[in-house]
N, C-alpha and C positions, 0 to 999 in steps of 0.2 A: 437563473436557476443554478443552484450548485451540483456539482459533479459527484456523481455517486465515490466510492471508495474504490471502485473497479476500474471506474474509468481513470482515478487519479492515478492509479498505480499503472494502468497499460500508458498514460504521458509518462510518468516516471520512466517504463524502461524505455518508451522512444526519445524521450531526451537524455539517458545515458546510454541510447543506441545498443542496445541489451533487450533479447527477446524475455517473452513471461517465461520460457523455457529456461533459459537461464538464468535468469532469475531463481527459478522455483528449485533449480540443482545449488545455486547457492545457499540456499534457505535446507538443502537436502531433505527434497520435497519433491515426487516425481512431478513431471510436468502437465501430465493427465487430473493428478490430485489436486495441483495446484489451480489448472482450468477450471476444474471445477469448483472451486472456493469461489475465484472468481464469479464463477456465471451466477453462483447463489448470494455473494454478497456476504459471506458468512467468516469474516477474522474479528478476531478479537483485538484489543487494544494492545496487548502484549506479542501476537502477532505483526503488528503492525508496526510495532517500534522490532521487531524482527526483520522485518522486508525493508525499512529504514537504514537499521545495521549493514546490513547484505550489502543494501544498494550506495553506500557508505553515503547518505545523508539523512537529517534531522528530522525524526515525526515528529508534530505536536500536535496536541488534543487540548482544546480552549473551551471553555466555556465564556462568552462576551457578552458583558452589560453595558447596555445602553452605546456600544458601538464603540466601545472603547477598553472599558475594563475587564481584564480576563481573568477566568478561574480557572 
């Protein structure tokens, strides 16, 4: 089962050892506003290559056919 978008982003900030809290002040994002994005699931693709940025590494968004080719 793949990981929701929430959960990949709370491993993101424990493997650059960075709370959602800071995080969400680097995004200049309170941290209340940002919890709560969290708990609903609710960024966009553009936010997400935002939280990418902040966290200085690469989003990508794939579409994969037949387990190989991506769109």
């Amino acid at each position: 089962m793949e990981m929701s978008i929430s959960e990949k982003i709370r491993v993101l900030c424990a493997r650059l050892n960075i709370s959602s809290a800071e995080l969400a002040r680097r995004l200049g994002q309170s941290p209340q506003n940002f919890n709560a994005k969290l708990r609903r699931e609710s960024f966009s693709v553009s936010e997400l290559q935002e939280i990418a940025e902040a966290a200085g590494v690469r989003y990508e968004s794939n579409f994969v056919l037949d387990g190989t080719e991506k769109i």
